[in-house]
C-alpha positions, 0 to 999 in steps of 0.5 A, a space after each residue: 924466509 926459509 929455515 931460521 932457528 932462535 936465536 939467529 937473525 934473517 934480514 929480506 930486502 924490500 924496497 919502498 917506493 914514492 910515486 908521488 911529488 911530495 914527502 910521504 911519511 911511512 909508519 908500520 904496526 908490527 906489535 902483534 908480531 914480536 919475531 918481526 921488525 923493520 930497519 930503515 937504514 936509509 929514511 930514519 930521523 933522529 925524532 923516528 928513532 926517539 918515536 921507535 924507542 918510546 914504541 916498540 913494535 911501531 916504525 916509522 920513516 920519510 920519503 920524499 917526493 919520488 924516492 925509492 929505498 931499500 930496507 928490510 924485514 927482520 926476523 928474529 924467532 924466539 920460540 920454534 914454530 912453523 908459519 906460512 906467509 
């Protein structure tokens, strides 16, 4: 994600895609990895936000059948540190 120091935010697009014909309910664990977040603008419920509240770290969204989305991964650093992905 390039040179991102604490305290500032980066925001990577990604897109999630749903091949098939019938809803299909996304969920990702990013618990062991504080510094990262998802924000799903687009497919978030209201019960999905109330999950996200009870759950930090946990995300979760709903596709229907064949559609496509934009979101994004957030990082946020809070200590400085070198990674490669």
């Amino acid at each position: 994600m390039g040179g991102v120091h604490c305290g500032s935010k980066k925001r990577q697009e990604f897109r999630l895609v749903n091949r098939t014909k019938t809803k299909t309910r996304c969920e990702f664990d990013l618990t062991r990895y504080k510094d990262f977040g998802l924000e799903f603008p687009s497919i978030m419920t209201p019960e999905d936000l109330t999950y996200q509240a009870r759950n930090p770290g946990r995300y979760c969204g709903l596709l229907n059948g064949e559609e496509q989305t934009t979101e994004y991964l957030v990082f946020t650093p809070s200590e400085v540190s070198s990674a490669e992905f």
